[in-house]
C-alpha positions in Angstrom: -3.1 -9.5 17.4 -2.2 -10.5 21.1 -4.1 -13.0 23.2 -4.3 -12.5 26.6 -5.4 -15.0 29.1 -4.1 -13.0 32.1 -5.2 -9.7 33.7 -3.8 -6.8 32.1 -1.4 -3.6 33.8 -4.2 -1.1 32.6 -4.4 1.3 35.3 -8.1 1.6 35.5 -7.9 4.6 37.9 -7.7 6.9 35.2 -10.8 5.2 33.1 -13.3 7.6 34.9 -16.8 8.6 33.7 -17.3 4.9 31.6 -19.5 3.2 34.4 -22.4 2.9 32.1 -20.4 1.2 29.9 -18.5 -0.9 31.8 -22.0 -2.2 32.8 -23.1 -2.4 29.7 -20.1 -4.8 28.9 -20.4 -7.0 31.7 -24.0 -8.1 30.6 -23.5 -8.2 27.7 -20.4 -11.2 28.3 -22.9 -12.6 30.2 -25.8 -12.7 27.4 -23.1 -14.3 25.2 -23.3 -17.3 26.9 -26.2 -18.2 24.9 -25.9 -16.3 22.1 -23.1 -14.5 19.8 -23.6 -10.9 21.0 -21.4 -7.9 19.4 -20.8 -4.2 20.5 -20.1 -1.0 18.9 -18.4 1.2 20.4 -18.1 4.9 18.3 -16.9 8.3 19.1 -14.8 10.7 17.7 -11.2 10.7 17.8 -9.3 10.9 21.5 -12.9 10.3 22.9 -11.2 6.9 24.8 -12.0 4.0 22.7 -9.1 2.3 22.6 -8.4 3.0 26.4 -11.8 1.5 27.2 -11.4 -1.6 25.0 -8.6 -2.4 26.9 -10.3 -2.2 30.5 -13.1 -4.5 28.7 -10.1 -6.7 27.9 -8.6 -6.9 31.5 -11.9 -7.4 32.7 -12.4 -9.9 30.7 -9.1 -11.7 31.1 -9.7 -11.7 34.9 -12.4 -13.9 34.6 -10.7 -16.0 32.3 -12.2 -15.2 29.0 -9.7 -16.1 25.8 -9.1 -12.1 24.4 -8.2 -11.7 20.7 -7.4 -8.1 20.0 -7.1 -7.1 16.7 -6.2 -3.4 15.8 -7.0 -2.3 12.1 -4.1 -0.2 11.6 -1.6 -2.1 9.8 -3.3 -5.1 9.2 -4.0 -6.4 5.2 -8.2 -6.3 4.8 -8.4 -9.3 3.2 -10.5 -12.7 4.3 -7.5 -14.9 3.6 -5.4 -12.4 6.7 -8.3 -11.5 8.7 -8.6 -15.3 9.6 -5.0 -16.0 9.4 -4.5 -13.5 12.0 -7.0 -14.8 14.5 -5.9 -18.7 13.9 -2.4 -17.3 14.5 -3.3 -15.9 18.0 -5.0 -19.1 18.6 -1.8 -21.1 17.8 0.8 -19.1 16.2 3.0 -22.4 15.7 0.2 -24.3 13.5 0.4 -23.8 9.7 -3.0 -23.7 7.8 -3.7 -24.3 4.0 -3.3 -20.9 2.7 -6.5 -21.1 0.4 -9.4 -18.6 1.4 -12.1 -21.1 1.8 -10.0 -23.4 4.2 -8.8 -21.1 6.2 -12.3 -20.0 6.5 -13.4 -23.5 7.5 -10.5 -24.1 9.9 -11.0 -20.5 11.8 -14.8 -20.5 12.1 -14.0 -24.3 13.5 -11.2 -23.5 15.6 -13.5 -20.4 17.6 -15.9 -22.9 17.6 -14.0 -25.5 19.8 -12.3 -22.9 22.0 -15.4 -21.5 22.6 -16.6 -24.8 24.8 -13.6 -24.7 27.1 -13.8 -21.1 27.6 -16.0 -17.4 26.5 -13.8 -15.9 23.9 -13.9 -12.0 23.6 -12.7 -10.7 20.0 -11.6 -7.1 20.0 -11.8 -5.1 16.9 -10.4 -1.5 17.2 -10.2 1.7 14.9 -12.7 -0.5 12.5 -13.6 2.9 10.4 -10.0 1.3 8.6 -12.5 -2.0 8.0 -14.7 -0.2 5.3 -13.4 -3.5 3.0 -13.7 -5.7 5.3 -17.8 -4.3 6.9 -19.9 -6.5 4.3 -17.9 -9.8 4.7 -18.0 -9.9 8.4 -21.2 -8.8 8.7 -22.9 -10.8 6.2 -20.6 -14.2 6.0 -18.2 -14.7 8.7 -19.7 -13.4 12.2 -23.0 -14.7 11.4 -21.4 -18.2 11.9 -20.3 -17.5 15.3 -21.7 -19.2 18.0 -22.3 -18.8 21.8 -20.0 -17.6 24.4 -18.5 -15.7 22.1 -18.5 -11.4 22.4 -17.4 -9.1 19.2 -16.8 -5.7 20.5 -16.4 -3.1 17.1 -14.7 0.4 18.4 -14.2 2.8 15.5 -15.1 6.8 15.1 -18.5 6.1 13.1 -21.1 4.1 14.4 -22.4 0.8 11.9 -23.8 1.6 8.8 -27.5 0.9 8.3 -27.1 -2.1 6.8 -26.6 -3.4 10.2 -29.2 -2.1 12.2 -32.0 -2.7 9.5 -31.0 -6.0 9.6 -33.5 -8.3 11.6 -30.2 -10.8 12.7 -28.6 -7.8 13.8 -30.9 -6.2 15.6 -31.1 -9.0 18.4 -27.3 -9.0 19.1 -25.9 -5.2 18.4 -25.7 -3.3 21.6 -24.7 0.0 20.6 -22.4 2.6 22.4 -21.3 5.9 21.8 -18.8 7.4 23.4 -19.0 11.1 24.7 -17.1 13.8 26.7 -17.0 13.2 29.9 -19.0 15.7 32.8 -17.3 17.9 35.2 -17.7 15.4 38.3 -15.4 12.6 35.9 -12.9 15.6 35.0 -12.2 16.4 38.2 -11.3 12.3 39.2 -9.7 12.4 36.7 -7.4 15.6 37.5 -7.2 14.2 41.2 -5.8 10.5 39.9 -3.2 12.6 37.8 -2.1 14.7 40.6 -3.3 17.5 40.4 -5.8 18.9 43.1 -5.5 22.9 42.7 -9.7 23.5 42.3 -8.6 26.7 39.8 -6.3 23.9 37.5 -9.3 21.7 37.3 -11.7 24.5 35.9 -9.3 25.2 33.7 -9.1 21.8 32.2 -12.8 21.7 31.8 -12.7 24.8 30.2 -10.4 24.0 27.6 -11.4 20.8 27.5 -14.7 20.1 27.3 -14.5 16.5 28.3 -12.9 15.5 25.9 -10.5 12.6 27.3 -7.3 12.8 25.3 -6.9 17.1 25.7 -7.7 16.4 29.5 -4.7 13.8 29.9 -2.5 16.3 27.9 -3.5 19.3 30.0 -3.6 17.3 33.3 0.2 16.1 32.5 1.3 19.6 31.4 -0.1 21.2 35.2 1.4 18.1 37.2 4.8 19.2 35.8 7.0 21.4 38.7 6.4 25.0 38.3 3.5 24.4 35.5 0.7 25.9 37.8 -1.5 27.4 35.1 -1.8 28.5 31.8 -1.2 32.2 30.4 -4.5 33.7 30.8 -4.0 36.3 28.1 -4.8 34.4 25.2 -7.9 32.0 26.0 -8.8 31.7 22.5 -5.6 30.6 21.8 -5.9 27.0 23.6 -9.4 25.4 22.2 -8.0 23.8 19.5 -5.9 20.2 20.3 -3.1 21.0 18.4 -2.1 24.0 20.8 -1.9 21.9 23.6 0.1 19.1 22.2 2.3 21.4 21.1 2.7 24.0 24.7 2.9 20.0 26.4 6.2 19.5 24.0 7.3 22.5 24.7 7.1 22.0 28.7 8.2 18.3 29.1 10.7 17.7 31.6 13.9 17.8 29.9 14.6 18.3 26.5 16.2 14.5 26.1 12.7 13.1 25.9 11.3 15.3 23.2 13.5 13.4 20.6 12.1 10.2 21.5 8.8 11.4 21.7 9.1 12.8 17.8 10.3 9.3 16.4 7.5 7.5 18.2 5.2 9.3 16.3 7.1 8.7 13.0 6.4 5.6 13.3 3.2 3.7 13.5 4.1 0.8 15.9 7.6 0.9 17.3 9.8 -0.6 20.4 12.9 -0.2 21.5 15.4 -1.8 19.0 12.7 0.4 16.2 13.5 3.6 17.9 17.0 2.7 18.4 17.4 2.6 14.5 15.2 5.3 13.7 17.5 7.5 16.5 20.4 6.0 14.7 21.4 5.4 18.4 20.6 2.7 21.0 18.4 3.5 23.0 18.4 2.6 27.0 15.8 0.5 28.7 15.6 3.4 31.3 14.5 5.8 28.3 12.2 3.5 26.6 10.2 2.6 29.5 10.1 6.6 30.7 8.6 6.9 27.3 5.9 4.4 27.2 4.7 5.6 30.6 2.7 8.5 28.8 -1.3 8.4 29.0 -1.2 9.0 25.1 1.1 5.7 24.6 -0.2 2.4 24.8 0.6 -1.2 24.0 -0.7 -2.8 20.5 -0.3 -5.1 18.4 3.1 -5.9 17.8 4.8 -3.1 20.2 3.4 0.3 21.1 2.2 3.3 19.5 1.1 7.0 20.0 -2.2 8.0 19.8 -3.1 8.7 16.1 -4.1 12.3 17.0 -0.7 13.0 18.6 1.0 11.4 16.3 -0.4 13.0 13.2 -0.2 17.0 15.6 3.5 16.2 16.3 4.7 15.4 13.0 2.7 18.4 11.3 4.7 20.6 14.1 7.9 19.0 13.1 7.4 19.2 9.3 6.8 23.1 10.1 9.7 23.5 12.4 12.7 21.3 11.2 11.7 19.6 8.2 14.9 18.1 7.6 15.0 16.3 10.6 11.6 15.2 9.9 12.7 13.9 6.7 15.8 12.3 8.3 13.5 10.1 10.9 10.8 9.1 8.4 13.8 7.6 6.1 15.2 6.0 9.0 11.3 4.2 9.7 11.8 3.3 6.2 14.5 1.5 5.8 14.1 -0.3 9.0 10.3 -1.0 7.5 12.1 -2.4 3.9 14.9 -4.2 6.1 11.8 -5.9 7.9 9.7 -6.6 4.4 13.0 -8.3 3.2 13.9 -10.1 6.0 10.2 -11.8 5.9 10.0 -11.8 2.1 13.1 -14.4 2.2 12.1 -16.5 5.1 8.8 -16.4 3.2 7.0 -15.5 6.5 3.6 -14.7 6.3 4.2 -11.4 7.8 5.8 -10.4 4.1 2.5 -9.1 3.4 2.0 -6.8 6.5 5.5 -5.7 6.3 4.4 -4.2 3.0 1.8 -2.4 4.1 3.6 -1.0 6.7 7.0 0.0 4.0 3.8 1.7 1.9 3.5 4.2 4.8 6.4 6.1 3.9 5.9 5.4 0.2 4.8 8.6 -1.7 5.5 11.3 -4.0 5.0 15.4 -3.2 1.9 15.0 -5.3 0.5 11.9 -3.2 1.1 13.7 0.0 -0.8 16.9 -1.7 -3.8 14.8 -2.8 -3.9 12.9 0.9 -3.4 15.7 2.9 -1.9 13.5 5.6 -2.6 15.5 8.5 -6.2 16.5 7.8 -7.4 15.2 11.0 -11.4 14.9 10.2 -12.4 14.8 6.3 -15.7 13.5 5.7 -16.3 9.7 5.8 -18.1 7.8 2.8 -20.9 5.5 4.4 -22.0 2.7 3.0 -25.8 3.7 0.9 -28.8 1.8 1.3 -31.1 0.8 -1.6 -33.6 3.9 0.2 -30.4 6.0 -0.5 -31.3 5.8 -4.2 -33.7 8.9 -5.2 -32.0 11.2 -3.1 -28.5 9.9 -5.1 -30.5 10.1 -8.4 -31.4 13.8 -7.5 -27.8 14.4 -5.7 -26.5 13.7 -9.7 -29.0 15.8 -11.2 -28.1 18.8 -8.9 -24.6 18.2 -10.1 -25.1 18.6 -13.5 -27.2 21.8 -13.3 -24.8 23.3 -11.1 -21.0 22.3 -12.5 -18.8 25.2 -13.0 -15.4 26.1 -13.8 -13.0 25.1 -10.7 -9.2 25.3 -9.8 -8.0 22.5 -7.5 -5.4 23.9 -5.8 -3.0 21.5 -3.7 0.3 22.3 -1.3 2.6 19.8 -0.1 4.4 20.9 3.2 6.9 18.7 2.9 8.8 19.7 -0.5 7.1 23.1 -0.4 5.5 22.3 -3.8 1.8 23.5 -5.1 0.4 22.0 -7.6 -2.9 23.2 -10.0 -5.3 21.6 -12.1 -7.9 23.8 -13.7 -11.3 21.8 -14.4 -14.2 22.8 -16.7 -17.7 22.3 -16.2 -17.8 19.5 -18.4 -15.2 17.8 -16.7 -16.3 18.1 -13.6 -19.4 16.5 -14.8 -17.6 13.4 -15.9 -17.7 11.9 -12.7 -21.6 11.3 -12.2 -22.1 10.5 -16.1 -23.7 7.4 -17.3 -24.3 6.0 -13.4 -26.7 3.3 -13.1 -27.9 3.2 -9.4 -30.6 0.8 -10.4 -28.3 -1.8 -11.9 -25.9 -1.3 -8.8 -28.1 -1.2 -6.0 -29.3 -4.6 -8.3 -25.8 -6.1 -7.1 -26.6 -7.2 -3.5 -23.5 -6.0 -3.0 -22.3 -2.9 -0.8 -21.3 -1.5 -4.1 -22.7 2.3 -3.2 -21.0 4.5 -0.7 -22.2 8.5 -0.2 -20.5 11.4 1.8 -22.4 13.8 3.9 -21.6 17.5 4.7 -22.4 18.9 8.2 -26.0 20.2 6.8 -26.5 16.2 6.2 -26.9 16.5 2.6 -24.9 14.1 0.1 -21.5 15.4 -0.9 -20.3 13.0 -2.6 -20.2 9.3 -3.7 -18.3 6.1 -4.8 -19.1 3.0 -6.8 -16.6 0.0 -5.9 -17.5 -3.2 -6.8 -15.9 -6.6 -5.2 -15.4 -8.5 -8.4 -16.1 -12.0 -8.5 -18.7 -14.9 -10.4 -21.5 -12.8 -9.3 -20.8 -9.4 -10.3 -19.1 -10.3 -13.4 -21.6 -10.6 -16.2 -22.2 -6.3 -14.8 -18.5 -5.5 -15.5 -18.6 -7.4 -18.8 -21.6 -5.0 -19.8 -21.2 -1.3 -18.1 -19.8 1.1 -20.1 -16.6 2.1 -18.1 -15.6 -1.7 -17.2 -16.7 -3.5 -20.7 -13.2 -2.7 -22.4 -11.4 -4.3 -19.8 -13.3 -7.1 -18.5 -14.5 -7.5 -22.1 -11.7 -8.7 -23.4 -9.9 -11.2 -20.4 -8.2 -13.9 -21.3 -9.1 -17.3 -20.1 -6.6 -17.4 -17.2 -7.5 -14.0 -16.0 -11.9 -14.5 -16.0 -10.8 -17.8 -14.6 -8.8 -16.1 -11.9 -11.5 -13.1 -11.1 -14.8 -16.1 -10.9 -14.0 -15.8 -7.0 -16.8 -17.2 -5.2 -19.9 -14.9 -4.3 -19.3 -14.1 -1.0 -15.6 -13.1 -1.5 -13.6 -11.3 -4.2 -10.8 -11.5 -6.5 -10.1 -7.4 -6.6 -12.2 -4.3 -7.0 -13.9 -2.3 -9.8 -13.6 1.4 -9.4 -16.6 2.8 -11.1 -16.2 6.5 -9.5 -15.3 8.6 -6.8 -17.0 11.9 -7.0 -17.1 15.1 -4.7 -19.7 17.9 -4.9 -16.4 20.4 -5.4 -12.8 19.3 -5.9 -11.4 22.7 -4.7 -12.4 21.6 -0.9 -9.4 20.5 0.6 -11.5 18.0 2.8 -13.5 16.4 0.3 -10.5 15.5 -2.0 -8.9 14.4 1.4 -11.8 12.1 2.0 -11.2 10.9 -1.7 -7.5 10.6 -1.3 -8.1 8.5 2.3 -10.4 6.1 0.7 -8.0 5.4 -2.5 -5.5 5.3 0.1 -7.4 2.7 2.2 -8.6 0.6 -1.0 -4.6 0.2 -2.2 -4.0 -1.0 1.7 -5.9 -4.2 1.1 -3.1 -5.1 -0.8 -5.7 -6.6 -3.5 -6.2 -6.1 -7.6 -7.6 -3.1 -8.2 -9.0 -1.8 -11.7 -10.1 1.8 -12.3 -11.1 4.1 -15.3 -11.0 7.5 -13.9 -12.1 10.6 -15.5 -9.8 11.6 -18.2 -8.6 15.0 -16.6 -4.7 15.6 -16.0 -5.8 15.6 -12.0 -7.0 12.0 -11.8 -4.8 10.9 -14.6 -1.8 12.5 -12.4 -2.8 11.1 -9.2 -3.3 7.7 -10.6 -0.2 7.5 -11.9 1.9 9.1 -8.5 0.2 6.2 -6.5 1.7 3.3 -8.6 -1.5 2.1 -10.8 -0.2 0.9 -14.7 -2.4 1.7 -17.9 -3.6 -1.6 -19.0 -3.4 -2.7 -22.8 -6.3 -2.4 -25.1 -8.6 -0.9 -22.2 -9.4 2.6 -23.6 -12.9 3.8 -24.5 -14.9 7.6 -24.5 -17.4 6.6 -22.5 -16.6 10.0 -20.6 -16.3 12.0 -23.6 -16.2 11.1 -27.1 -13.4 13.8 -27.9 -11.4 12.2 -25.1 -10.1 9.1 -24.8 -9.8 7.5 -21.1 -7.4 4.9 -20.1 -7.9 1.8 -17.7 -5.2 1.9 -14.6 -4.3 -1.5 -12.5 -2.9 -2.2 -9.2 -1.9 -5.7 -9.2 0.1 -6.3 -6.0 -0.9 -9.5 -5.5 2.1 -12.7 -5.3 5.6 -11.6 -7.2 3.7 -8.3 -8.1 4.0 -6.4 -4.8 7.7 -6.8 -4.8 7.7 -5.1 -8.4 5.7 -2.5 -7.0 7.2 -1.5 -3.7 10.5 -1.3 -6.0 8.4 1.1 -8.7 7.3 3.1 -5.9 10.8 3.8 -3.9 12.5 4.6 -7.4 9.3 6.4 -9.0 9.2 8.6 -5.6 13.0 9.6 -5.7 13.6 7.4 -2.2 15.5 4.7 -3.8 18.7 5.9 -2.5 17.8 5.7 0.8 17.8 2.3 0.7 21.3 0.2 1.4 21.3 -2.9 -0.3 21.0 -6.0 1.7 23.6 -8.1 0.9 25.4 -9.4 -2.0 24.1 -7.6 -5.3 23.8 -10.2 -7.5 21.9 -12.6 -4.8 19.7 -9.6 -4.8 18.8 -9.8 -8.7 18.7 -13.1 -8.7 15.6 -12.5 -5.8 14.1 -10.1 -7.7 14.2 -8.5 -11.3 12.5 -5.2 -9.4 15.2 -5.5 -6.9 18.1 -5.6 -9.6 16.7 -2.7 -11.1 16.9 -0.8 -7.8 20.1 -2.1 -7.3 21.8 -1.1 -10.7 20.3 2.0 -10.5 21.0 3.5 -6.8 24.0 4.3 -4.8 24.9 2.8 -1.9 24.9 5.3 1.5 28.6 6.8 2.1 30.3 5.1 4.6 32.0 6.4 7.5 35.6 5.0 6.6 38.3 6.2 4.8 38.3 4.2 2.4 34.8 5.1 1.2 35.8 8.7 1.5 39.0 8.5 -0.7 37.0 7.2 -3.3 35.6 10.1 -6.0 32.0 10.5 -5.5 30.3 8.8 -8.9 28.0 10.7 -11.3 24.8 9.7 -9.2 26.2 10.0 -6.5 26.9 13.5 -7.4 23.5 14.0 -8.0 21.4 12.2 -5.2 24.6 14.1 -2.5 22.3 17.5 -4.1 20.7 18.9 -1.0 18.8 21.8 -2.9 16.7 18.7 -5.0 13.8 17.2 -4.4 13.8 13.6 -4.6 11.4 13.9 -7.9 14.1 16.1 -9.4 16.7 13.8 -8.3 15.3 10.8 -10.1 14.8 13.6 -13.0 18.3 14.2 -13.4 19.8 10.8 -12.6 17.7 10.0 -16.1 19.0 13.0 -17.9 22.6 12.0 -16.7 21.8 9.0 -18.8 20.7 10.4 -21.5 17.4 10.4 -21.7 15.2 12.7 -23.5 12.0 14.0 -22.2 9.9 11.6 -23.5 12.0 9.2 -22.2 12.5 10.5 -19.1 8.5 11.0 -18.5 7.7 7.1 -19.5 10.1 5.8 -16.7 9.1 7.8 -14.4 5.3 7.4 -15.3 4.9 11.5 -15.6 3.5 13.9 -18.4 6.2 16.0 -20.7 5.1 18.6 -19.2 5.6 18.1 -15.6 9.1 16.3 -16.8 9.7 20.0 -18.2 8.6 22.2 -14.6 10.7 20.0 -13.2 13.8 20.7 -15.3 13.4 24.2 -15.2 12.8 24.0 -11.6 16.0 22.7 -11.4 17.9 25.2 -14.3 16.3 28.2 -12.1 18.0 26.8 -8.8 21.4 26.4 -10.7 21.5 29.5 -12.9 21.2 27.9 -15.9 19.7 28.0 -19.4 19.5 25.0 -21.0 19.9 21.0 -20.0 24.2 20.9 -21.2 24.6 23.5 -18.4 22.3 22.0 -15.8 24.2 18.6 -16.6 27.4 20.4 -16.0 26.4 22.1 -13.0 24.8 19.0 -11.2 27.9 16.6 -12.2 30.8 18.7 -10.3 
């Protein structure tokens, strides 16, 4: 979060076609004097809402409004940081009393007293990444806003209903979507970037449509020398974004920048010492400032960063096209990212927490990155339902039991070049709308229900996640998928989950389902909104459906089986398990450390100082630190020393860093069993992954392999 009392640099020549909106802004600033007033600004993705929020801001700052921006990405969705982060931007030298209710008190106080000397503007962007955060703020914490103060919400999906039905809302929410931009705006647009040629500017309405982010790539690729038009021959061939990220690489002015361009988009935030170590280079003032000149760069919190589209295009072209040296920059971002997390952990700054979140974005196994698809650009969204949702859920669940069938969920992962199957029967593919009360949850008064929509407008899809606390408790001591865990807490543990009612100790999974598994988009929407869930860096408690596929993925993205949890609710020939995420306090250090070693990336981690310091930090962190090599060193005296078994092993370029972490356990020893509890996998896939590695060496059998990896 940045505050800025100042006018901004924001070059608001090329903000063209927005007037509406602009106007729309500027009374609403002025309605807030009376009255807390709040926009939303939605639109798809590139459409220009981060590029607009931050004309509102100069505006704003001009006239000497106090602007809090906050951008989602990166930041921990809890109460206790949201507020933290704001009283922080207030004052980042005072210290606040770190419990939730306090910190409550002093923020909602502290926005209150500001707002008398001066309007303050709070700037929320790419809020979609609030889904966690949506019922608190709008039900608890913005209601207690006062006067002269101006919310402005900027994500791709416009509020849920709960907002505009209601009758508070109604009176403040000034809604504003965001669309591509007409013909007259493309052309001043075109003009302010240079380029004037009548038969360029049709062209960039052709293939753009409006749309802002593929005009500013187009418009920089024609202002180039001796880029006067594109190849007419193939017009199909330049409708879709990616082409034209990719023919802009291609034709940037000298090919020094194009390496500095693909580590920006590595990484989610960066500056110049970030790129420097990601480049393994330093990096000149002259070449950082060249970089951040580009229309698709802009400043954040906390540095710069490349627009999420570009980012996600350029790294998908690079993971095609040199995959090693993709691999080589995204460990670079993460040990400057674990170098930062330890740094903080040991000062015991607050940023410990965010530094986490950030290290957890290059956290993840071949099988996570299958499940995720990373760089599916649009899956479908899950909405928050409304209790008028209910009979058309009721009818979605009856359609899905009438229609299951036998599936195959097929998934790739670019990156290792591994596929992975899971047949599922009709019955399984039932488990996950069996025995679902909506009744009893829409009951809650809680934002419990969410639903996913194909492009007919029919429900797809649907999740049940509960905040637990006092209220919702005496439901997840009952219902038949959370009884056998909350059933049987001990003392210290209810005591710890009785969080007050409009707040939350954790989350109850009750289900995620998808109408079919086999669509790569809907088990990428399923994949984003786990992902976004274990971003909050909060408890969370699940009981999926007992198939290999969710046991699997459960187990690739860190959760632990809990003790005396099981039941057959699902099916009573199958038993299901309850997983746990508990990365709250001592326990995210434990897992970031699980993760790195469970995810074969331990080695790429040099140990910060003296060894036995570090176990004395951390049990997780001696663990890592008996266990993993340190990086070869450049001098001679490194290199005259023989290489060590694991070294031997993790040196194996023809490995993947699951089959690395495989056969650093059977250089120990370890049998299969063995080697699949450590490494929280089935015998089965320990197996593949043995004679993945015996087919690659010519092998038979594990003596041989073990022979053949230890020369």
């Amino acid at each position: 979060m940045s505050t800025f009392e100042q006018g901004g640099e924001w070059n608001s020549d090329t903000l063209v076609g927005r007037e509406r909106e602009l106007a729309q802004f500027v009374k609403c600033r002025e309605s807030s004097e009376a009255s807390l007033q709040l926009i939303s600004v939605y639109g798809t993705a590139g459409i220009g809402k981060s590029s607009l929020l931050d004309e509102f801001q100069r505006m704003a700052s001009s006239h000497g409004d106090l602007c809090l921006m906050m951008d989602s990405e990166g930041f921990v969705k809890t109460p206790e940081a949201f507020c933290l982060r704001i009283l922080g931007a207030i004052d980042p030298r005072r210290h606040e009393d770190r419990t939730e209710a306090s910190l409550l008190e002093s923020c909602i106080a502290a926005l209150g007293e500001l707002s008398k000397e001066k309007r303050i503007c709070l700037f929320i962007d790419a809020y979609e990444r609030m889904e966690s955060m949506d019922q608190w703020l709008r039900d608890y914490f913005l209601k207690r806003l006062g006067g002269r103060i101006l919310v402005v919400l900027a994500g791709r999906y416009a509020l849920s209903e709960a907002w505009l039905l209601s009758s508070y809302w109604r009176r403040y929410v000034t809604r504003m979507p965001l669309l591509d931009l007409d013909l007259s705006a493309v052309t001043s647009f075109a003009e302010s970037m240079h380029v004037r040629d009548p038969q360029a500017i049709q062209q960039i309405w052709r293939y753009s449509r409006g749309h802002p982010l593929t005009m500013s790539l187009m418009a920089l690729l024609l202002s180039q020398e001796n880029s006067g038009s594109f190849d007419e021959a193939e017009p199909g061939g330049y409708e879709t974004l990616a082409y034209i990220v990719n023919e802009w690489l291609r034709e940037v002015p000298g090919e020094h920048l194009r390496p500095l361009i693909e580590a920006a988009c590595v990484l989610r935030r960066f500056n110049q010492e970030s790129l420097s170590i990601v480049l393994n280079r330093e990096m000149s003032a002259a070449e950082f400032y060249q970089l951040i000149r580009f229309s698709f760069i802009r400043k954040v919190d906390q540095g710069w960063a490349v627009h999420s589209l570009m980012r996600e295009l350029v790294s998908r072209e690079m993971l095609s096209r040199t995959p090693m040296h993709y691999e080589q920059l995204r460990a670079g971002a993460l040990r400057h990212h674990y170098r930062r997390w330890l740094d903080a952990r040991n000062k015991g700054d607050a940023g410990e927490h965010r530094e986490a979140i950030e290290l957890m974005n290059y956290i993840g196994d071949a099988l996570i990155r299958a499940f995720m698809n990373w760089f599916e650009l649009s899956p479908p969204h899950f909405e928050t339902a409304q209790a008028e949702h209910k009979d058309e859920l009721k009818r979605y669940v009856e359609t899905r039991f009438a229609e299951a069938k036998d599936s195959l969920i097929d998934m790739y992962d670019p990156y290792s070049n591994q596929r992975f199957s899971f047949p599922l029967t009709a019955k399984e593919s039932r488990y996950t709308v069996k025995h679902i009360d909506f009744d009893a949850l829409f009951g809650l008064g809680y934002d419990v229900v969410r639903l996913m929509r194909g492009s007919t407008g029919g429900i797809i899809g649907f999740a049940v996640i509960i905040p637990i606390n006092r209220d919702t408790l005496p439901y997840l001591e009952q219902a038949p998928r959370s009884k056998p865990y909350f059933g049987s807490l001990s003392p210290e543990m209810r005591n710890r989950l009785e969080a007050a009612p409009h707040t939350r100790a954790g989350w109850f999974i009750e289900t995620i389902d998808t109408s079919d598994l086999s669509d790569v988009s809907q088990q990428t929407a399923m994949g984003h909104l786990l992902h976004d869930l274990i971003f909050t860096g909060e408890l969370l408690i699940e009981s999926p459906a007992p198939t290999v596929y969710f046991v699997e993925t459960h187990k690739s993205l860190g959760f632990s089986i809990a003790d005396n949890a099981n039941h057959y609710d699902y099916d009573e020939e199958r038993e299901a398990v309850t997983f746990v995420m508990d990365r709250q306090g001592g326990n995210a250090i434990s897992y970031i450390h699980h993760m790195l070693r469970m995810t074969g990336q331990a080695h790429l981690i040099e140990p910060d100082g003296d060894p036995e310091s570090a176990a004395q930090a951390s049990p997780a962190a001696a663990t890592i630190e008996a266990s993993v090599t340190t990086m070869p060193s450049a001098t001679a005296e490194t290199a005259s020393k023989p290489l060590t078994y694991a070294e031997r092993i993790m040196n194996r370029p023809e490995l993947t860093p699951r089959e690395k972490e495989v056969a650093l356990l059977l250089e120990e020893g370890c049998t299969n069993v063995e080697i699949a509890k450590s490494l929280y996998l089935s015998e089965v896939t320990v197996k593949k992954h043995l004679k993945s590695m015996m087919e690659k060496f010519s092998t038979s059998n594990r003596t041989q392999l073990l022979k053949r990896l230890l020369e």
